[in-house]
C-alpha atoms as an extended CHARMM CRD file, in Angstrom:
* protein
*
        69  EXT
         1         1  UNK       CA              0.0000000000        0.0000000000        0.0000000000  PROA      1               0.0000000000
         2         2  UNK       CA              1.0570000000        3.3520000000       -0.9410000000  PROA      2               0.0000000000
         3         3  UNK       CA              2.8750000000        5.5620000000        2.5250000000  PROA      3               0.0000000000
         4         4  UNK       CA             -0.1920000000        7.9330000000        1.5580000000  PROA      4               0.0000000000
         5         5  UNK       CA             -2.7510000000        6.1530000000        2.0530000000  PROA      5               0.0000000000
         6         6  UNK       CA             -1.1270000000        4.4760000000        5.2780000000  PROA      6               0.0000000000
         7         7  UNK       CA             -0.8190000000        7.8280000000        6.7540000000  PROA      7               0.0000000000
         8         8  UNK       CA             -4.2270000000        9.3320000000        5.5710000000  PROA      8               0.0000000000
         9         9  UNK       CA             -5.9720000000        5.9170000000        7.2630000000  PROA      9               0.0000000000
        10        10  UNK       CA             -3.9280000000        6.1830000000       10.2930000000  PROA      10              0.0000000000
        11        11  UNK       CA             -5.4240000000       10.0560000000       10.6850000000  PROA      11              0.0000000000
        12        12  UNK       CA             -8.7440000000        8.8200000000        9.8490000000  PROA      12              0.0000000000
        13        13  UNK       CA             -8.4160000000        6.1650000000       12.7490000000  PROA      13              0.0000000000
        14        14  UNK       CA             -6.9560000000        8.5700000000       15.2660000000  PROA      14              0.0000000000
        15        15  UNK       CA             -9.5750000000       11.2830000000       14.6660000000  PROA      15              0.0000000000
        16        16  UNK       CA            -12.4630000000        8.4930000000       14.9620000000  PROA      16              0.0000000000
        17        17  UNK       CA            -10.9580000000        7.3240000000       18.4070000000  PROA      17              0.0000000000
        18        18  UNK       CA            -11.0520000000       11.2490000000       19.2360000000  PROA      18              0.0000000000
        19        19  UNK       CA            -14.9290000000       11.1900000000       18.8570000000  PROA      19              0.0000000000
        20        20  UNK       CA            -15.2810000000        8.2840000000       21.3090000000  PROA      20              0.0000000000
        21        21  UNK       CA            -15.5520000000        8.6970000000       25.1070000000  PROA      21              0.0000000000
        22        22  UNK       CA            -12.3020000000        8.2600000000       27.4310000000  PROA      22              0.0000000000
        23        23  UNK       CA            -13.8030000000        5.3020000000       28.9060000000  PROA      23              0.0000000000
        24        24  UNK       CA            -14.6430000000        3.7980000000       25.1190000000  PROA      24              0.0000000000
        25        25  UNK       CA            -11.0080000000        4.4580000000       24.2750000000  PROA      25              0.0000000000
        26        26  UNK       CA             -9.6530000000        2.5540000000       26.7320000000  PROA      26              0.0000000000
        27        27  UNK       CA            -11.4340000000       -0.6170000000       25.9510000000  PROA      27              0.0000000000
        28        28  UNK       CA             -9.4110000000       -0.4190000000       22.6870000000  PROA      28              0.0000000000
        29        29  UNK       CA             -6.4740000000       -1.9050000000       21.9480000000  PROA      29              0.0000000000
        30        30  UNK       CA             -3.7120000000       -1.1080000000       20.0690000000  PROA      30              0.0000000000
        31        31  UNK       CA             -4.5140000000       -4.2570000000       18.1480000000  PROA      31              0.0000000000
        32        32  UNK       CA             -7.9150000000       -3.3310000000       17.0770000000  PROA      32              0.0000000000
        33        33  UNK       CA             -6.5260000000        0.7990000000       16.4700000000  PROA      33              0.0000000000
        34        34  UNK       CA             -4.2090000000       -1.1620000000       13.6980000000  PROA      34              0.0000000000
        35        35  UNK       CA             -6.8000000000       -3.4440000000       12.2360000000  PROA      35              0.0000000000
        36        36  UNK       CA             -9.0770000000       -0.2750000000       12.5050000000  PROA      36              0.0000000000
        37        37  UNK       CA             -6.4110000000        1.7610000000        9.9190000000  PROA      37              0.0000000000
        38        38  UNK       CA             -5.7290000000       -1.2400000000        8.0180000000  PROA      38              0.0000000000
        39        39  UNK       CA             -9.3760000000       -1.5040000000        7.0850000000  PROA      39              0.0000000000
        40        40  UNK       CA             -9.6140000000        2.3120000000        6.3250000000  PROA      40              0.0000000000
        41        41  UNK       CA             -6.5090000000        1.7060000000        3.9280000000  PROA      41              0.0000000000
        42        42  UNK       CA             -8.1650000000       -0.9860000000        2.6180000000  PROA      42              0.0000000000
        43        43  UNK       CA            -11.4260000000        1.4000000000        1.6360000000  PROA      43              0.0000000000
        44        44  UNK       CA             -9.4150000000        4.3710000000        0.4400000000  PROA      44              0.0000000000
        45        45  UNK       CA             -7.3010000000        1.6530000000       -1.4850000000  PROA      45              0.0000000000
        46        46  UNK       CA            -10.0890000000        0.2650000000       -3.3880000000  PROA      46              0.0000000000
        47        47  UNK       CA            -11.8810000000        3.6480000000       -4.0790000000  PROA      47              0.0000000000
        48        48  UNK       CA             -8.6270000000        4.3960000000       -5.7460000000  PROA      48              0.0000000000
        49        49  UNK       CA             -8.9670000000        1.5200000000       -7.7990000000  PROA      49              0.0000000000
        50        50  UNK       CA            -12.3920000000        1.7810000000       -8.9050000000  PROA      50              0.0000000000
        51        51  UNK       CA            -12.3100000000        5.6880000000      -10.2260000000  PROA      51              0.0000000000
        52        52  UNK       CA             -8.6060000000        4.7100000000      -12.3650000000  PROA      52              0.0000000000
        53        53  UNK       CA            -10.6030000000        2.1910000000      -13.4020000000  PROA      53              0.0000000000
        54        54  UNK       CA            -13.8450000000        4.0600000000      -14.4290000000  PROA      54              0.0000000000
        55        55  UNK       CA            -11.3960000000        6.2170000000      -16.0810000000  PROA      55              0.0000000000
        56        56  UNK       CA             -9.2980000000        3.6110000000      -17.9890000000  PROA      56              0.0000000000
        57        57  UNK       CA            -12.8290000000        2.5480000000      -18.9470000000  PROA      57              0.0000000000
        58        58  UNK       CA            -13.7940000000        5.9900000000      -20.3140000000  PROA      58              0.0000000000
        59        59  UNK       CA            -10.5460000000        6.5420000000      -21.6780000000  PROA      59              0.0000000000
        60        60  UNK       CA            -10.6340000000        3.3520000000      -24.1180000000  PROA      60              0.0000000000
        61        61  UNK       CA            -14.3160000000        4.0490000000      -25.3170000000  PROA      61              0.0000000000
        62        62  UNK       CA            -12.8630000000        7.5370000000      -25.9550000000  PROA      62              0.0000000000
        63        63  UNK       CA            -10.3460000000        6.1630000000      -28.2670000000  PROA      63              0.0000000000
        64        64  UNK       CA            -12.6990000000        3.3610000000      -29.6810000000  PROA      64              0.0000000000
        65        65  UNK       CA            -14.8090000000        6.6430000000      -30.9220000000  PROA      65              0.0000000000
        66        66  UNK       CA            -11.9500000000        8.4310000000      -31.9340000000  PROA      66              0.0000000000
        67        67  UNK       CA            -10.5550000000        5.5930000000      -34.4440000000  PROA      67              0.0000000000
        68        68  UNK       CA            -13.9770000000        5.1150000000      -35.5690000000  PROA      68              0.0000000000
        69        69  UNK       CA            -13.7920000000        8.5900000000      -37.2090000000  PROA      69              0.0000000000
């Protein structure tokens, strides 16, 4: 996974343990904070990957119309 994204999930995950209460917080593990991140990666990750490929996608039928002509 790209640093990026690592470090953009890791934020994400430390700003949603912000919202919780102290007492919530402490019931959670730094084991659970890392799977929290690595599932956030994992979203931002694919979102990534869909929208290069809608655009691969709309790129190609741009040059399918383009060697039509």
């Amino acid at each position: 996974m790209s640093e990026h994204y690592e470090r953009h999930a890791e934020a994400v995950s430390n700003a949603f343990m912000e919202l919780l209460d102290e007492h919530v917080r402490e019931g959670i593990g730094e084991a659970q904070r890392q799977q929290l991140a690595m599932l956030i990666e994992a979203a931002i990750s694919t979102a990534v990957f869909e929208q290069l490929e809608h655009a691969a996608d709309k790129a190609f039928a741009f040059a399918q119309r383009f060697e039509a002509k």
